[in-house]
KEVO-76696 format. One line per 4 residues: number of its first residue (from 1); their letters; for each residue x negated, y, z of N, C-alpha, C. Coordinates in steps of 0.001 Angstrom, whole numbers, plus 500000, padded with zeros to 6 digits. Each point is the difference from the previous one (the first is absolute). Example, Ala and Ser with C-alpha at 12.3 -4.5 7.8 and 13.67 -1.06 7.14 Angstrom:
2
1 = as = 486810 494310 507800 500890 501190 500000 499100 501200 500000 ~ 500350 501050 499280 499180 501190 500060 500770 501090 500730
//
This chain:
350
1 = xxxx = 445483 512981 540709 500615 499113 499009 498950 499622 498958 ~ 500039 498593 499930 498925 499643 499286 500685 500934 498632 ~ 498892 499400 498600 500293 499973 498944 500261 499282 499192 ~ 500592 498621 500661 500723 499058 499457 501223 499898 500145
5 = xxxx = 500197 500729 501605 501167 499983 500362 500795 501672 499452 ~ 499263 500743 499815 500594 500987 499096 500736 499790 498251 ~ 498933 499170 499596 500426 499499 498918 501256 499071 499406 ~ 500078 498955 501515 501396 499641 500009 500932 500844 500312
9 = xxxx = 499817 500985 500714 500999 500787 500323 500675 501243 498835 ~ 498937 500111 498891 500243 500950 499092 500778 498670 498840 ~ 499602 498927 500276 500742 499017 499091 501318 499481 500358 ~ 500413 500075 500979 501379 499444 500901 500568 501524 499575
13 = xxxx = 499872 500894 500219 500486 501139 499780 500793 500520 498555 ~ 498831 499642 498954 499811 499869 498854 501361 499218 499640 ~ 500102 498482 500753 501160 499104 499520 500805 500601 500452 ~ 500030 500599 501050 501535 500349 500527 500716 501231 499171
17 = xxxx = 499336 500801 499196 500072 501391 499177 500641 499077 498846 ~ 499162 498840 499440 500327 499524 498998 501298 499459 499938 ~ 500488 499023 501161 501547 499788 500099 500400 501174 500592 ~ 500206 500721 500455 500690 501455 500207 500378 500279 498684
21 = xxxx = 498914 500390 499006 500446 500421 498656 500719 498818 499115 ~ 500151 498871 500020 500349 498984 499295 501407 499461 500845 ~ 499933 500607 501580 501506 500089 500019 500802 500860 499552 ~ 499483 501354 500096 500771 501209 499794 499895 500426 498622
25 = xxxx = 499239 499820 498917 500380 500097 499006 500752 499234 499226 ~ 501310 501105 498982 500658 498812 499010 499464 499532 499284 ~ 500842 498644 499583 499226 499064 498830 501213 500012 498879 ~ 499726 500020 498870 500916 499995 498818 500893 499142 500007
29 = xxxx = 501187 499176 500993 500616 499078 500078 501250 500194 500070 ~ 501002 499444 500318 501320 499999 500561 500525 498676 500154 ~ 500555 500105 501123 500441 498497 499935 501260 500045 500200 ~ 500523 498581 499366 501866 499406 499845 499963 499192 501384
33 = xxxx = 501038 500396 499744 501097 498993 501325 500696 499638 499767 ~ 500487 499152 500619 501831 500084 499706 500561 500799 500742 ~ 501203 500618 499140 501067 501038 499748 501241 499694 500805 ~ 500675 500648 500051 501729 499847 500345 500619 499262 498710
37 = xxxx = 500872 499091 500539 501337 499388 499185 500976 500792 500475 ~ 500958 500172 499051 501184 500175 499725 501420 498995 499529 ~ 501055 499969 500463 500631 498701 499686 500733 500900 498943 ~ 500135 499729 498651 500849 500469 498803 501821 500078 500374
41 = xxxx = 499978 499288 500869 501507 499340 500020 500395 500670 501395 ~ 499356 500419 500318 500214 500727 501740 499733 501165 499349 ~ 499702 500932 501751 499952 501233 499795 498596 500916 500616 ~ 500358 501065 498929 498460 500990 500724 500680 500926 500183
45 = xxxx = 499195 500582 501142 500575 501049 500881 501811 500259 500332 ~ 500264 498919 500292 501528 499916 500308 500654 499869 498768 ~ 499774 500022 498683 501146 499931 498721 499368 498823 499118 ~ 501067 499532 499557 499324 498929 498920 498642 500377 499195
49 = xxxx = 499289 498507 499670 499050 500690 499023 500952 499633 498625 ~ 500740 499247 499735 500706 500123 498909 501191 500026 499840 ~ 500604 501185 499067 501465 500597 500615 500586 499917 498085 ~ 500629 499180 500035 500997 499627 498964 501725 500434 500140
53 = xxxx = 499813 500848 498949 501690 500381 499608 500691 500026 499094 ~ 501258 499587 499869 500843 499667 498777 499547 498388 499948 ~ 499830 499097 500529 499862 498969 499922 500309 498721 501189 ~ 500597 499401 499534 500067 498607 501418 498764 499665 500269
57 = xxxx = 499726 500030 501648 498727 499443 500133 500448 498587 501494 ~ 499058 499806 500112 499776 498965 500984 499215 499884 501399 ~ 500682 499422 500936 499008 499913 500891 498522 499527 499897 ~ 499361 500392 501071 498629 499511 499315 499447 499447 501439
61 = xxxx = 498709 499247 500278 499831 499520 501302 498326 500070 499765 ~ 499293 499910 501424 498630 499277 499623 499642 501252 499710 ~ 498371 500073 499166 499179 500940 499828 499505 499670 498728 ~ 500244 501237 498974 498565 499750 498683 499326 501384 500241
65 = xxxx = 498957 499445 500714 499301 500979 500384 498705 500763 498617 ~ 499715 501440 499750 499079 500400 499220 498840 500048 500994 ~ 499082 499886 500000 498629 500311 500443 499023 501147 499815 ~ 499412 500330 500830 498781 500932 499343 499153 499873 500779
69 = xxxx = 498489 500538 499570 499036 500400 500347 499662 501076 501085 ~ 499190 499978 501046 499109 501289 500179 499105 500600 499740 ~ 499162 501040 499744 499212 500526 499105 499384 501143 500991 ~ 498743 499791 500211 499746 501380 500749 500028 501331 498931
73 = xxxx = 500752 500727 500899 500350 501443 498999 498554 500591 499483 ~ 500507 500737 499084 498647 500783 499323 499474 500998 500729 ~ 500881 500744 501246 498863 500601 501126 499985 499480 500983 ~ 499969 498644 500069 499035 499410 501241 498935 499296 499098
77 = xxxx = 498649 500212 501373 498904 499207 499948 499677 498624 500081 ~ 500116 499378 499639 499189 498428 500033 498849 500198 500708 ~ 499052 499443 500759 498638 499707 500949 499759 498635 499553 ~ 498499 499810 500617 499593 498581 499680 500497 499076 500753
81 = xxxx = 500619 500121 501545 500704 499527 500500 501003 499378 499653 ~ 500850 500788 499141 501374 499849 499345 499706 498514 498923 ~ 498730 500301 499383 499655 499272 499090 500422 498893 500624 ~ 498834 500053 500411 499867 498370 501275 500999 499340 500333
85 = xxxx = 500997 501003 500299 500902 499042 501007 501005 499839 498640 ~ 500184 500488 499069 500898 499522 499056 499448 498630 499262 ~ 498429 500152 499729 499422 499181 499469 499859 498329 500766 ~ 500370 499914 501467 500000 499023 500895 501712 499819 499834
89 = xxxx = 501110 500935 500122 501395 500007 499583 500646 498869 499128 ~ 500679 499062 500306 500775 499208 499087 501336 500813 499308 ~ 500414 501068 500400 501045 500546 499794 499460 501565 499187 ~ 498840 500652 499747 499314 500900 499359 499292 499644 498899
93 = xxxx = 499910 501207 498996 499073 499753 499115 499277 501381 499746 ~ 498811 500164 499958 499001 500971 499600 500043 500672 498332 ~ 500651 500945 499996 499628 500543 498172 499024 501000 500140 ~ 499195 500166 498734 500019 501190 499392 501085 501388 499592
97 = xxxx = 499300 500632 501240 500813 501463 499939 500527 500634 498916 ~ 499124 499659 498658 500328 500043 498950 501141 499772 499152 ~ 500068 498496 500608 501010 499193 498939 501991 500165 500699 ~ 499785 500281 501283 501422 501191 500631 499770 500886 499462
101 = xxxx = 499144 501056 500060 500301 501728 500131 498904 500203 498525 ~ 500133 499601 498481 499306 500645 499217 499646 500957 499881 ~ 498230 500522 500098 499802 501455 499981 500284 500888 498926 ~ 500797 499425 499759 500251 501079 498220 501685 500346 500693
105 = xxxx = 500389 499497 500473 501265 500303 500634 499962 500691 501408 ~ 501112 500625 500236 500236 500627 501308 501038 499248 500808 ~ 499835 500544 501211 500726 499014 500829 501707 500073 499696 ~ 500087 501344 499764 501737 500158 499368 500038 499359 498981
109 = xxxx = 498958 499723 498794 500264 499526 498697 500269 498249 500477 ~ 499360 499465 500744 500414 498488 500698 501257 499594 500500 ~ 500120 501189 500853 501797 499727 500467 500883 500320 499225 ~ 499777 501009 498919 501063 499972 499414 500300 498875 498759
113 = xxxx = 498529 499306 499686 499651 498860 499166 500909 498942 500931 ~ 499761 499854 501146 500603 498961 500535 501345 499904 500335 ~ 500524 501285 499689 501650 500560 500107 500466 498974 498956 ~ 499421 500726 498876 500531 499901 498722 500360 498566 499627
117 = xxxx = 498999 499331 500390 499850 498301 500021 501419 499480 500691 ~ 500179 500339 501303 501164 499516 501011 501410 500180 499093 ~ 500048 501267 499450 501104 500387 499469 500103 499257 498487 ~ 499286 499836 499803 499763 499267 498367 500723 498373 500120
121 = xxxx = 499089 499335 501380 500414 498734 500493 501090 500091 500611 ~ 500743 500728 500402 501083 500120 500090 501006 499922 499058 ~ 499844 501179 498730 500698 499791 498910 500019 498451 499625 ~ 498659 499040 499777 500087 499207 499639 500576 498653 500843
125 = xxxx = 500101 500706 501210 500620 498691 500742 501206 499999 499622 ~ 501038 501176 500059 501150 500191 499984 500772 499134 499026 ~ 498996 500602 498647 500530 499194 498706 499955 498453 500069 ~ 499084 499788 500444 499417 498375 500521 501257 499348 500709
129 = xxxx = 499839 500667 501109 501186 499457 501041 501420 499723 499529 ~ 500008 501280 499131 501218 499782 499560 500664 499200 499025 ~ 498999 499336 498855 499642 499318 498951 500667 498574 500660 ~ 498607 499572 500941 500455 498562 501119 501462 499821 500343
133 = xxxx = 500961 501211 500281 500960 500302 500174 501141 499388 499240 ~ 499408 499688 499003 500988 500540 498599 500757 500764 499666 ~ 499375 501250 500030 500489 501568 499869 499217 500613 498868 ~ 500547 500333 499330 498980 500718 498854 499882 501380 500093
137 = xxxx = 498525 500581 500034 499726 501248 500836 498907 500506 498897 ~ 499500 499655 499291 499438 500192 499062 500283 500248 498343 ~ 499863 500961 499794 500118 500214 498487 498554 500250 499080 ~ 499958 499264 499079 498384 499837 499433 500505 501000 498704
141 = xxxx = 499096 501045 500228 500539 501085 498744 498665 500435 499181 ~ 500221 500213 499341 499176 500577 498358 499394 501589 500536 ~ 498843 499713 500312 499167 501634 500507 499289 500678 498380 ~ 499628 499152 499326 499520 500356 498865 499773 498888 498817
145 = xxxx = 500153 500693 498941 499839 499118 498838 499083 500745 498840 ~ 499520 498702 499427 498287 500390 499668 500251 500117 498652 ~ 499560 501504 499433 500245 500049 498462 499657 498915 499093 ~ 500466 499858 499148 499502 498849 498870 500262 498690 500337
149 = xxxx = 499887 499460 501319 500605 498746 500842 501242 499702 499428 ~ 500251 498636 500403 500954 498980 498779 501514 500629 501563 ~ 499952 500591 500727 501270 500216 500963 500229 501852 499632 ~ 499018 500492 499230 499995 501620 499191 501310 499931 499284
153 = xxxx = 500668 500876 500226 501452 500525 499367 501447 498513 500386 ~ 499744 499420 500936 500527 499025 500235 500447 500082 501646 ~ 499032 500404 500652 500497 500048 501462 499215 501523 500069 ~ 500935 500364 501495 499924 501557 500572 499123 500324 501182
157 = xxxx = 499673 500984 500438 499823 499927 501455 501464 500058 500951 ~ 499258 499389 501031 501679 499897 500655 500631 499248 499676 ~ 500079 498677 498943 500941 499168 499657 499548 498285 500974 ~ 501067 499828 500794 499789 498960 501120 500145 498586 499204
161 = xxxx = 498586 499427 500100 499884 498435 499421 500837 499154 500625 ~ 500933 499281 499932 500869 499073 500456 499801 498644 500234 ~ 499527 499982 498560 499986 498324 499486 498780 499756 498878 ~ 499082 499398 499924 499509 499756 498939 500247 498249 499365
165 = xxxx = 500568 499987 498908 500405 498925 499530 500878 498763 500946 ~ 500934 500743 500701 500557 499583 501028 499545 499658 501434 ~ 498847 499984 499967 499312 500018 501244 500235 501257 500863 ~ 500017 500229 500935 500350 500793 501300 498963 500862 499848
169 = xxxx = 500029 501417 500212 498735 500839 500565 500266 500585 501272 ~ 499590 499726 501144 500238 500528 501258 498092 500808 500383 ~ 499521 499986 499203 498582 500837 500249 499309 499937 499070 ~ 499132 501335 499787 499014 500012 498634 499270 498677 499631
173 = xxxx = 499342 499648 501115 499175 498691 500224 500969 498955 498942 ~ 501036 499688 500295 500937 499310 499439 499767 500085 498582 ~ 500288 501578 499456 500278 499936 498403 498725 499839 499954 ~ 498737 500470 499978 498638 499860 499788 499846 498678 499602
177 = xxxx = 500391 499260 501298 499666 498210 499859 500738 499233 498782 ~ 501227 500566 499468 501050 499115 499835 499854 500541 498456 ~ 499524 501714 499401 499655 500586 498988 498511 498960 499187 ~ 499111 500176 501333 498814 499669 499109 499836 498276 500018
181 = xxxx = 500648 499325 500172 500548 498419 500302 499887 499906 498771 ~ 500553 500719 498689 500740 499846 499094 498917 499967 498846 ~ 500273 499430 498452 499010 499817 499236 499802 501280 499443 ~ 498646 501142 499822 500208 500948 499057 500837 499899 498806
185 = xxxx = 500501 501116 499605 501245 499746 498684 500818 499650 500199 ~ 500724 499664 501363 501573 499234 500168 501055 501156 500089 ~ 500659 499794 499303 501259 500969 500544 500911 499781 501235 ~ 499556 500786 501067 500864 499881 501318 501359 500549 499981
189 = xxxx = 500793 500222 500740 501613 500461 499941 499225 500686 501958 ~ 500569 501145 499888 500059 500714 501494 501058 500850 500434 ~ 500690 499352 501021 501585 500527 500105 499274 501353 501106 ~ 500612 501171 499130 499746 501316 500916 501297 500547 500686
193 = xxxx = 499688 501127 500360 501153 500685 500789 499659 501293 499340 ~ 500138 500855 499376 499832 501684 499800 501608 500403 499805 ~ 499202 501550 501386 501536 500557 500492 500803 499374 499922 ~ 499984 499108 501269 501087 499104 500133 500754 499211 499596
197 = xxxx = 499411 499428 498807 500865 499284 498879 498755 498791 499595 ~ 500702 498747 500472 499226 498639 499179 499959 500046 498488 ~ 498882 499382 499752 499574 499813 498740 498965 499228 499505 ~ 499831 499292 498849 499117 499375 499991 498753 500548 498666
201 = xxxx = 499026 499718 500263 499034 500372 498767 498835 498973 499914 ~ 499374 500027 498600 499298 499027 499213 498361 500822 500281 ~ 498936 499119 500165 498953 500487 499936 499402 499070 499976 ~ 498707 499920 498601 498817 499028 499536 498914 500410 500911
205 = xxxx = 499903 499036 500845 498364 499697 500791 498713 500495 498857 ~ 498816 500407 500834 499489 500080 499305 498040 499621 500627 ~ 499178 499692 499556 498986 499109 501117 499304 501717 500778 ~ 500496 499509 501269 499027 500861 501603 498328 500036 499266
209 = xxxx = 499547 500925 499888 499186 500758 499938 498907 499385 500345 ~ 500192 499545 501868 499017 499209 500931 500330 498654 500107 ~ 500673 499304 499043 499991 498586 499907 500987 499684 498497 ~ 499707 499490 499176 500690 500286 498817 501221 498818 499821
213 = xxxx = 499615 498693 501087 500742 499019 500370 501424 500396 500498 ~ 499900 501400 500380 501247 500494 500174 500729 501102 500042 ~ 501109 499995 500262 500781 501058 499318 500351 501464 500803 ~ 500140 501012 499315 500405 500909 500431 500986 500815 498978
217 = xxxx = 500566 500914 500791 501154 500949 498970 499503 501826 500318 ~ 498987 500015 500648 499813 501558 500266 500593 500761 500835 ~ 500403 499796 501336 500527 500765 500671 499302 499779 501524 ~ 500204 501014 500828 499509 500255 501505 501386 500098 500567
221 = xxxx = 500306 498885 501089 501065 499871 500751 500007 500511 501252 ~ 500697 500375 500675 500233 500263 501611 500957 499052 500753 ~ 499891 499869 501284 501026 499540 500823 500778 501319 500581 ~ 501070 499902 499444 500656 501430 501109 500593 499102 501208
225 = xxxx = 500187 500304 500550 500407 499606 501815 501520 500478 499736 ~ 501548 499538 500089 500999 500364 500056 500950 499148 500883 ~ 499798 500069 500966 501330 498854 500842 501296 500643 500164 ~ 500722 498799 500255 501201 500206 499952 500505 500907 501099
229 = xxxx = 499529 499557 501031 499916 500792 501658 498697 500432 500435 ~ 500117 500740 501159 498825 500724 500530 499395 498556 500947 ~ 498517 500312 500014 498969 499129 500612 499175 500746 500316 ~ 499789 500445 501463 498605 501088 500387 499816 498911 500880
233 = xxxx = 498194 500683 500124 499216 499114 500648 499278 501282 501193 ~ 500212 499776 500861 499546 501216 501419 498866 499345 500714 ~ 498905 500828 499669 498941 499682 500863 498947 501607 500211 ~ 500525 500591 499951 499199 501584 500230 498902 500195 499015
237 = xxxx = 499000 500339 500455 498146 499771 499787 499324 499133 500900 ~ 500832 499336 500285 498634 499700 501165 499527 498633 499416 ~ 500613 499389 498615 499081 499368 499834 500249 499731 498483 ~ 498448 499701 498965 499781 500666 499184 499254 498788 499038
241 = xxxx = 500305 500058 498923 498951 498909 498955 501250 498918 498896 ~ 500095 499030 499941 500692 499453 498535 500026 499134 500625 ~ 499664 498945 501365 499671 498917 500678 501441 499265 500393 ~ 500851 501133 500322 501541 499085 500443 500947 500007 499098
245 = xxxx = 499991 500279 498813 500824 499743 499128 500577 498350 499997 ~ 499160 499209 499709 500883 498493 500547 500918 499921 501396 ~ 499878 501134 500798 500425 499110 501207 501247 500968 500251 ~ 499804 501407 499120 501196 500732 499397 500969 498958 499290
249 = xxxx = 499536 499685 498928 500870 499234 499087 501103 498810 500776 ~ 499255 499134 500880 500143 498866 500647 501554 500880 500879 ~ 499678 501181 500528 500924 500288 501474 501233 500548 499090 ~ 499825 500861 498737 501174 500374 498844 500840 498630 500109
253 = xxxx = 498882 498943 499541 500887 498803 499147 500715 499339 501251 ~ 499717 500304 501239 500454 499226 500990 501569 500872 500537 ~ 499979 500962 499799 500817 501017 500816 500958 499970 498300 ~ 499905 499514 498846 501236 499722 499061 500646 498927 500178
257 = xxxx = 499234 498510 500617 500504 498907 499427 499935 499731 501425 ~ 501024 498920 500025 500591 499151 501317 499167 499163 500477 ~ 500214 499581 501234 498701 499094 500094 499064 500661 500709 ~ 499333 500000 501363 498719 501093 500620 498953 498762 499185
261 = xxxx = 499258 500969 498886 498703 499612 499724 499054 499168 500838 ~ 499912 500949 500752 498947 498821 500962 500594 499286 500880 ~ 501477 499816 500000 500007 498880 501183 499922 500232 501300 ~ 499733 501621 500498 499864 500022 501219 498032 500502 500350
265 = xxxx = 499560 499244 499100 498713 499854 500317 499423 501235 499707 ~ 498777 500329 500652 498812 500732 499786 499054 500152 499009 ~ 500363 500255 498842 499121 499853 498869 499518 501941 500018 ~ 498412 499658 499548 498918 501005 499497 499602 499934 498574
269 = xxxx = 500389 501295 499586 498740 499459 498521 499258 501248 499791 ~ 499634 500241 498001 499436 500961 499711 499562 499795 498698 ~ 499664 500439 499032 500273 500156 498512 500427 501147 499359 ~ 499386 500768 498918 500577 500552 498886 501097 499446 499495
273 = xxxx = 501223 500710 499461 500998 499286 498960 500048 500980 498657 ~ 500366 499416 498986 500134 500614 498331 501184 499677 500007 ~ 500717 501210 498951 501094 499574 499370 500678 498624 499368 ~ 498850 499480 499914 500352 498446 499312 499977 498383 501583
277 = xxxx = 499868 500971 501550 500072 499548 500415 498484 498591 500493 ~ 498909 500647 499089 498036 499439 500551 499700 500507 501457 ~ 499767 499026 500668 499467 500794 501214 498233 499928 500334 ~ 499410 501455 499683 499048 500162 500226 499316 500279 501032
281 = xxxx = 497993 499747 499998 499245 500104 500822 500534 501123 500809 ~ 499570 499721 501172 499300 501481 500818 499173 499669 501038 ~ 499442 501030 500246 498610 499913 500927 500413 500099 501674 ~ 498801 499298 500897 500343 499948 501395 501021 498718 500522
285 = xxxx = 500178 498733 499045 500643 499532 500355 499961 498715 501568 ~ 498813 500161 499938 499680 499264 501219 500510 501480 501191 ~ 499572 501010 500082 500648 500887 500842 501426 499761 500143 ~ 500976 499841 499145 500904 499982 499878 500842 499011 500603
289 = xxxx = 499675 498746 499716 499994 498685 500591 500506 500509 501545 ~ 498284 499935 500688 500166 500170 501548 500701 501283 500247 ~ 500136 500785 499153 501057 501064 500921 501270 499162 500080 ~ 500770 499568 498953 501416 498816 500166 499680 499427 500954
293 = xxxx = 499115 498936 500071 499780 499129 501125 499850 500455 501224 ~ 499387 500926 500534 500505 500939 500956 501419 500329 500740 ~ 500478 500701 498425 501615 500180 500554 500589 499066 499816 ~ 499586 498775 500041 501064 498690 500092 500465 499305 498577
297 = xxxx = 499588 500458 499033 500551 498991 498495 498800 498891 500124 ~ 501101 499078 499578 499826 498585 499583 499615 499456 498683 ~ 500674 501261 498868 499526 499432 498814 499749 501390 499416 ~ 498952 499515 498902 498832 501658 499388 500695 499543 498755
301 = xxxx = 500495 500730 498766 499961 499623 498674 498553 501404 500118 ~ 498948 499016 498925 499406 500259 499724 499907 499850 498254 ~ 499299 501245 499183 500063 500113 498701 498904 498728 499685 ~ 499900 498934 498867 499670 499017 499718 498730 500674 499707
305 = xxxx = 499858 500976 499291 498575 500543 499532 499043 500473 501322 ~ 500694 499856 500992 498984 500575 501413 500006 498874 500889 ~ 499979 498786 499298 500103 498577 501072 498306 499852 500028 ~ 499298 500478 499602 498590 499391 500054 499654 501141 501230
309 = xxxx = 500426 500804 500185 499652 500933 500913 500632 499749 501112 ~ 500598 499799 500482 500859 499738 501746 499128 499072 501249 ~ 499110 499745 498963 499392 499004 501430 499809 499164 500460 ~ 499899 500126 501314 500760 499207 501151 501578 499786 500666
313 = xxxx = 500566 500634 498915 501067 500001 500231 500768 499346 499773 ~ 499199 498703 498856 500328 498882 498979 500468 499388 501219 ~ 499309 499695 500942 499989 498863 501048 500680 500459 501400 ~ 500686 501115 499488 500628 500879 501730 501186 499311 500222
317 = xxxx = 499980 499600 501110 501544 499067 500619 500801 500800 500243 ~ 500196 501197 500250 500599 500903 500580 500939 500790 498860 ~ 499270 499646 498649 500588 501066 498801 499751 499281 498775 ~ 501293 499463 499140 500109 499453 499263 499562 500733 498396
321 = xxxx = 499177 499781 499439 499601 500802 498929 501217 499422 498710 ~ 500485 500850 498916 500486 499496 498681 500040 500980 499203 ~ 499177 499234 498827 499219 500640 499330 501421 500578 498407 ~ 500200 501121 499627 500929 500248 499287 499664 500685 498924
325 = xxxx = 499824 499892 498437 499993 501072 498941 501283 500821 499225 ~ 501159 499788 500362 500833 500058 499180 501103 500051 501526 ~ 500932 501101 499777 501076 500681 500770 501248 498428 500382 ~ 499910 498962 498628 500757 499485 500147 499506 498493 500513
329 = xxxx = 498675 499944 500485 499183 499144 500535 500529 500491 501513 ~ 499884 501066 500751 499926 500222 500946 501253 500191 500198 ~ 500962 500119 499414 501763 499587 500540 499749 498126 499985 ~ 499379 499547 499303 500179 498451 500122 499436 499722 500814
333 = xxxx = 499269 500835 500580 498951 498883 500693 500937 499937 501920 ~ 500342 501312 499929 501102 500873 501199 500795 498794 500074 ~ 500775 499811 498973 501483 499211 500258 499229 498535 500031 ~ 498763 499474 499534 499709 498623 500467 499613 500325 501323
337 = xxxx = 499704 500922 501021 499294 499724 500612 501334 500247 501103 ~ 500961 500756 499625 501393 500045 500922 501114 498961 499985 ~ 499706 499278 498943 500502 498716 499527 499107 498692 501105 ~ 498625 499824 500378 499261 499212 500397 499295 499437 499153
341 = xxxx = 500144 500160 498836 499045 499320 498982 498597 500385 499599 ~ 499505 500016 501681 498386 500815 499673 499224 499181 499088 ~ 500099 499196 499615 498872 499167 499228 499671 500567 498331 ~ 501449 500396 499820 499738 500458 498721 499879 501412 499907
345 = xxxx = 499076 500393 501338 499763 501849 499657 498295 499574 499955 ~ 499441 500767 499104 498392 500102 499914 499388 501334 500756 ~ 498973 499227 500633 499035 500603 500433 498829 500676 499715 ~ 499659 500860 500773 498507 500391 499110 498936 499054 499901
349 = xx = 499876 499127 500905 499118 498492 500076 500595 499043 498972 ~ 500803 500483 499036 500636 499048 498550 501345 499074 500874
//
């Protein structure tokens, strides 16, 4: 053997060690997929996912489906392979291992982070759903009041805001907005409830601290959650994060009121919801997309703040995108689109 031809041979060798090790070692990654849907209005594992009692409910038809993600777990390996083929993937995306599984956290401290979230968006769908309803499920109550503050010796903890200057309070957000609206120094009127008894009381605004343009009275509010009837939402663990709260809310409001929401049809979405009924970002939404489209939905409500992110999906014939911020955007947009009046539902392409 010459010594040229040895030399290639210690160099072919060389490469082949080198992809050996660059296949078989992990790389700091994980990649998304799309996830399983769930239809809100159907059932998991043989029982409703939403089971309402003490209340008239309604038939319901069609699908509002929640969405999720896949995520390679925190003990599997990623390879450079994996990379690759996610990175060539229209339906994958490549993260930092990091930005799933924070190293300051443990893998129990994640799931149970992501428990906590589901159950939270839950609470908040409920109230949501039920709101759309016209059911009042919410009581906005007095958690604390701030010494020396112009609401000091005037309101309690525990005393439920009703009304401020005849205006409605159905969520903190509400009095916040409708409190600091007002000119510093005005005297408001706020119809309370303590132990069970209406009442009304006087309190001078006085200028917010962090904007002097407006008003505050000194107090930290809560939403307590109180419905009239029971509303559980059944989905085990098996799936986890703040992401289906809209599509919670949507299957509540559908299973109170007459009328199948969708018409029959196949609708997908995905969104955060707040008590005041905002529907927020969440991540993976192009994953999300093609998992619906997969199982057959026709239309995605997608959160308005994640329309720059979807894609190619702007232009997918197969799956109608509509773009929604607000709980009561995405009941309108439902009944135009079960009505036939697609023209006046917006898209993520405007």
């Amino acid at each position: 053997m010459t010594r040229r031809t040895t030399s290639l041979s210690v160099a072919v060798l060389a490469l082949i060690v080198l992809i050996g090790v660059a296949v078989l070692v992990p790389v700091p990654y994980v990649v998304m997929s799309p996830g399983l849907t769930e239809n809100t209005i159907g059932e998991f594992k043989g029982e409703p996912v939403i089971v309402i009692k003490g209340a008239r409910t309604y038939p319901t038809a069609g699908n509002l489906d929640l969405t999720t993600v896949s995520v390679t777990s925190p003990e599997s390996a990623v390879h450079l392979p994996d990379v690759l083929s996610a990175w060539w993937s229209t339906e994958q995306i490549i993260l930092p291992r990091e930005v799933v599984y924070p190293p300051e956290q443990s893998v129990e401290q994640v799931k149970q982070e992501n428990e906590v979230q589901m159950l939270d968006s839950m609470d908040s769908a409920r109230a949501v759903g039920l709101a759309q309803a016209g059911v009042d499920a919410v009581r906005v109550k007095v958690q604390a009041v701030t010494p020396g503050a112009p609401a000091d010796g005037v309101l309690r903890k525990d005393d439920e805001i009703v009304a401020v200057d005849s205006t409605p309070i159905l969520s903190t957000q509400d009095a916040v907005e409708v409190i600091s609206a007002v000119e510093p120094g005005t005297r408001i009127t706020l119809e309370i409830t303590r132990d069970g008894a209406s009442r009304e009381v006087e309190v001078t605004t006085a200028p917010s601290p962090d904007d002097s343009s407006q008003s505050r009275v000194g107090v930290t509010l809560r939403d307590d959650f109180d419905p009239p009837f029971e509303v559980d939402i059944e989905l085990g663990q098996e799936i986890g994060g703040p992401s289906a709260g809209l599509m919670f809310s949507l299957g509540i409001y559908d299973k109170l009121t007459p009328g199948a929401l969708t018409g029959g049809a196949h609708i997908a979405g995905t969104g955060t919801i707040d008590a005041s009924g905002t529907v927020g970002e969440i991540g993976g939404v192009q994953q999300k997309i093609a998992g619906a489209r997969d199982d057959g939905a026709t239309v995605f409500l997608v959160p308005a703040g994640d329309c720059a992110d979807v894609g190619r999906f702007v232009d997918d014939e197969e799956i109608r995108l509509v773009a929604v911020a607000t709980m009561v955007e995405a009941v309108e947009a439902l009944e135009s689109l079960r009505a036939g009046n697609e023209t006046v539902v917006g898209g993520c392409d405007g």
